[in-house]
N, C-alpha and C positions, 0 to 999 in steps of 0.2 A: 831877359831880366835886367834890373836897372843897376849897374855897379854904383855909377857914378851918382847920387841921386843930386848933388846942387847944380849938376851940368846938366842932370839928363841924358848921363852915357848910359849907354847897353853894353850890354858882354858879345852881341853881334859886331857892333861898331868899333870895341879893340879887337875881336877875331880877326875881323877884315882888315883894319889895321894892320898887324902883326901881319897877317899875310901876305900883304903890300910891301913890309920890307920896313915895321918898325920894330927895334931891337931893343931900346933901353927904354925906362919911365920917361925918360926926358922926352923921347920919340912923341910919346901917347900923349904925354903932357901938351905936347907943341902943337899935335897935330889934332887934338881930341879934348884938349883942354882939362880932360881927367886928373883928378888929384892936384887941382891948382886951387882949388878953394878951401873946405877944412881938413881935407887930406885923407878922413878915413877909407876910402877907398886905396889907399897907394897901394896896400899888400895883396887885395885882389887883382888889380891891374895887374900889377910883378906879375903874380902867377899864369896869366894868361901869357905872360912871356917867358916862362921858364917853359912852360906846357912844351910850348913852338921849338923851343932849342933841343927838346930832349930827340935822340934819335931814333927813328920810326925806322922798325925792322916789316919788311912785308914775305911773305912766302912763297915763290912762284915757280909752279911747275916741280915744286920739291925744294927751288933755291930759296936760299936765304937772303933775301938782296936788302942791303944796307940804304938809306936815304936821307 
């Protein structure tokens, strides 16, 4: 889906981002050019970056392993 519509971002293109190892708006901005034109997109971007930070529990073998 298209977050970004005056750029032509996707929500693929900051997942990958963000998985690459971008961390603040500024990142996506730079690097994806998101939210540099009339801005409404800034708060969905965000979100795609809070998503990433939050810590992912998985369950394995019984354990509870942290990531």
């Amino acid at each position: 889906m298209f977050v970004c519509i005056c750029n032509a971002i996707t929500d693929r293109q900051i997942q990958e981002t963000v998985a690459a190892g971008a961390s603040s708006l500024s990142d996506l901005q730079a690097q994806l050019g998101v939210a540099t034109c009339c801005g409404c997109c800034s708060d969905l971007a965000a979100s795609y970056l809070n998503s990433s930070n939050q810590t992912q529990s998985t369950v394995t073998a019984g354990i509870n392993v942290q990531s």
